[in-house]
N, C-alpha and C positions, 0 to 999 in steps of 0.2 A: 395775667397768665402766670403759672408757678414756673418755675424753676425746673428744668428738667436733668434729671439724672440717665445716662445710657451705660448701656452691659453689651458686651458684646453676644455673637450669635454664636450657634457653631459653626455657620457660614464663616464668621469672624476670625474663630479662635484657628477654623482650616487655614485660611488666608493666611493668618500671623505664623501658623506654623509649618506650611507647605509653598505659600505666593501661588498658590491654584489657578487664582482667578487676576494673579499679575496687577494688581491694582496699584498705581503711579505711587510714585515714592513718597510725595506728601499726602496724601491719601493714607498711604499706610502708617505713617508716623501718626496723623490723629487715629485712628484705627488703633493703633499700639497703646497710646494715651487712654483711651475708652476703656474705665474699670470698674462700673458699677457706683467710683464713690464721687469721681468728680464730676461737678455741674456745667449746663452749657458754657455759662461765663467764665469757669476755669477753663475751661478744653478753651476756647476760642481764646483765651488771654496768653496761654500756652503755643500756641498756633498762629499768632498774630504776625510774628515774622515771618510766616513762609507765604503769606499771603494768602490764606484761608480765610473763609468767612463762614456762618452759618450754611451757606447752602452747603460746603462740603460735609457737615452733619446729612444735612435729609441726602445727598446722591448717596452716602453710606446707608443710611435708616432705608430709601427705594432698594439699593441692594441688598439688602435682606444681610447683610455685616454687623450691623446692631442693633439693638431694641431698647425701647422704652424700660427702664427698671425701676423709677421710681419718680415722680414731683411733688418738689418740697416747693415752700412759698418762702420769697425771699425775706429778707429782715426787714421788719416794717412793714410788710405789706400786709393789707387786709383783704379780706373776699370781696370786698366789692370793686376793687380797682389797683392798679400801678401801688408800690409802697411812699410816700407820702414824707418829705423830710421834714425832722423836727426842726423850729424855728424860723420856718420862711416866711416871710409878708408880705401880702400883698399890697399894693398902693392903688390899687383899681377897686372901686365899691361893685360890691354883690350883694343880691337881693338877701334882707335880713332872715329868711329861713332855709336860706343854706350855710351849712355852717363851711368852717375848713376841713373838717371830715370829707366830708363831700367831694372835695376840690384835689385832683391830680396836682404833683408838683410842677408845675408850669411856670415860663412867664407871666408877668403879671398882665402885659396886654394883653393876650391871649387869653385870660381865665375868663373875662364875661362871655365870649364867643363859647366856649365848652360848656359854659352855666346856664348862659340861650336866657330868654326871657319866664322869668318867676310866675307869673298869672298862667302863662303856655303850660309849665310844666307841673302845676296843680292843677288844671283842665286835665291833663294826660294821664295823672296821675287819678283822677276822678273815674277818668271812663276808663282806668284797667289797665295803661298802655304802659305805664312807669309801674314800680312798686313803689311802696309807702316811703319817701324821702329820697329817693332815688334823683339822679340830676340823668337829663339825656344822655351824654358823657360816660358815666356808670352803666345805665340800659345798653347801647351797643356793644362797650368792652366784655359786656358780661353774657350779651347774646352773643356775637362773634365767639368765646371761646367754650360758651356751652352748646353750641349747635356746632361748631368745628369738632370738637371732640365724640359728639354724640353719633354726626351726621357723617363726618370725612374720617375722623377714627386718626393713625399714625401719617396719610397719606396728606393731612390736613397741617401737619407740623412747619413748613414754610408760611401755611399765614398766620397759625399762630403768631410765630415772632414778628410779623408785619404790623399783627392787632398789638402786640405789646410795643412797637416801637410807634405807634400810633398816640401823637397828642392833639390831634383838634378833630371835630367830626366831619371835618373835609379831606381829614387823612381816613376818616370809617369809610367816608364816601365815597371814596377813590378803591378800597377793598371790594367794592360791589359785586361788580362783575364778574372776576378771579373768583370771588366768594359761592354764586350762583352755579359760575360753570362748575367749580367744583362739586358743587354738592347735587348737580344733576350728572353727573358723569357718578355719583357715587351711590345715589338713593332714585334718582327717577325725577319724571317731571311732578308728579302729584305731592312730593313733598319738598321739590323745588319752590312748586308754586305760593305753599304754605309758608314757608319758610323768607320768600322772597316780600309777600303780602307783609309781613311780621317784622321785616328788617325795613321795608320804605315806609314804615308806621314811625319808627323811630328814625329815619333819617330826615324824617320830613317836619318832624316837632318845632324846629327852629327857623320854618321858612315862613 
């Protein structure tokens, strides 16, 4: 998931300049904070002592106080997944055609579980399910936040950061149903269904 930048509304800039809409006093201070140039990770690194967390972002974003203004991709990251720290090794073996490209930064136990078994995921990748070098791992981060964006739009902004804080696919696994109800509360059931068929394709590659 990229990095998100917010701007306020003029819902927003009413608020900071009338208290219209009274909104609690830490509430208002990240509200004050919100200018276009800082990212979620500054805003929240800023707001850490008052006890704020990411959700005080989206109850601002649901009240229509700020908007999306731009997402940049953090340092290091690539399109297919999380940013990747240079220099980390692993001591757990993984199948010889996945490289460390591939591989989230993770624990080492952990990494063969995200990597699922190698023969599995050249079958998957055969019949369509994967794209060309793609690990399981990569497939749901990347369907999770291009059907979140496509299908749920700004409303979808709390599971975003659940999919990015997401390391093994029993933390995808666990977004399921969150994920479903969302996107039938936003689109209908005929592209619930599609959508549902298409994510337990990939959730299912490692059983």
């Amino acid at each position: 998931m990229t990095n998100t930048v917010f701007d306020k509304t003029d819902k927003g800039r009413e608020e900071i300049a009338t208290r219209a809409n009274h909104l609690a006093a830490r509430q208002r201070t990240l509200l004050l904070l919100v200018d276009g140039h800082r990212d979620t990770v500054d805003l929240m690194a800023k707001v850490a002592g008052l006890g704020l967390d990411e959700k005080a972002l989206v109850d601002l974003l649901d009240g229509g106080f700020i908007q999306v203004h731009e997402e940049v991709a953090p340092a290091g990251a690539d399109e297919n997944g999380p940013p990747a720290s240079a220099g980390a090794e692993s001591e757990t073996a993984v199948p010889a055609d996945i490289t460390a490209a591939d591989q989230p930064e993770i624990a080492p136990a952990a990494r063969a579980a995200l990597i699922g078994d190698a023969a599995a995921l050249r079958s998957a990748a055969a019949k369509g399910i994967l794209r060309d070098g793609e690990t399981q791992y990569q497939a749901l981060y990347n369907f999770y936040n291009e059907t979140i964006r496509s299908a749920i739009g700004l409303r979808g902004y709390a599971l975003q950061l659940k999919v990015e804080r997401a390391t093994t696919i029993a933390d995808f696994r666990a977004l399921r149903q969150a994920y479903l109800e969302s996107v039938l509360k936003a689109k209908g059931p005929e592209l619930e269904h599609s959508l549902r068929n298409r994510l337990d394709q990939l959730l299912s590659l490692g059983d």
